[in-house]
C-alpha positions in Angstrom: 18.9 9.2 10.7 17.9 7.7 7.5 18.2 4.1 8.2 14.8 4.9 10.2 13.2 6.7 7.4 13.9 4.1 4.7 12.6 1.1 7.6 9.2 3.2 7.4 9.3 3.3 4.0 9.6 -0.3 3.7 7.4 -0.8 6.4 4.9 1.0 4.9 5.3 -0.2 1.5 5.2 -4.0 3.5 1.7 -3.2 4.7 0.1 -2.1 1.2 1.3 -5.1 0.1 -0.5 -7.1 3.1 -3.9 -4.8 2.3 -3.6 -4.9 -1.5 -6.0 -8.0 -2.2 -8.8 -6.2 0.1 -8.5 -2.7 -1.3 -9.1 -4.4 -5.0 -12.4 -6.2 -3.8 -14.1 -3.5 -1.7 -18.2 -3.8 -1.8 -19.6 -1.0 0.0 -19.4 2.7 0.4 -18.6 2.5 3.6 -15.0 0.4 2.4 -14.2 2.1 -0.2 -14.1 5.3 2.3 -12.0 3.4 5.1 -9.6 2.1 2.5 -9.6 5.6 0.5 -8.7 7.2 4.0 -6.1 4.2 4.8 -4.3 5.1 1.4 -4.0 9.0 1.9 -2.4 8.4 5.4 -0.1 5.7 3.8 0.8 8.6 1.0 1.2 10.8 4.2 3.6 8.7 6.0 5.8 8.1 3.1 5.8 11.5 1.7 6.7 12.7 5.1 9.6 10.0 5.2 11.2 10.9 1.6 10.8 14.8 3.1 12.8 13.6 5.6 15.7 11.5 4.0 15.6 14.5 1.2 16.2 16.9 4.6 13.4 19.1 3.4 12.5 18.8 7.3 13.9 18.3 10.2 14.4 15.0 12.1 12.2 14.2 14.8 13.4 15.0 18.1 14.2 11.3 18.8 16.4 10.9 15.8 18.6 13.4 16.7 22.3 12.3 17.9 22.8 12.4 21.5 26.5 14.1 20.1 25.0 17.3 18.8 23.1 17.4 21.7 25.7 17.1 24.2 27.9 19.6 22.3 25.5 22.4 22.6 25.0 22.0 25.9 28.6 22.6 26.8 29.0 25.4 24.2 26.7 27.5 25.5 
């Protein structure tokens, strides 16, 4: 389902947007290592999002259509 993975995206891309202004003025160490760590999970929720609309991986389990499911079930 990509609808999902492109609402992730944006949503994603939405809340660096919100945080922008506070990453720019961090003071301490100990900010710059929560936003440093905030950033590499944002990169690891997008990338996984474009892996998933590029189908490099498969769809979570509660994407799937209920269709393909029910097929295989009678098929086999």
């Amino acid at each position: 389902m990509k609808q999902y993975a492109f609402m992730r995206i944006l949503l994603a891309f939405f809340f660096l947007y919100i945080a922008w202004p506070s990453i720019r003025s961090e003071v301490t160490q100990l900010s710059s290592i929560f936003w440093a760590t905030w950033l590499a999970f944002f990169l690891l929720v997008v990338g996984a999002n474009f892996a998933t609309i590029l189908k490099m991986i498969q769809p979570p389990v509660m994407e799937k259509d209920q269709i393909n499911e029910v097929y295989h079930t009678e098929k086999n």
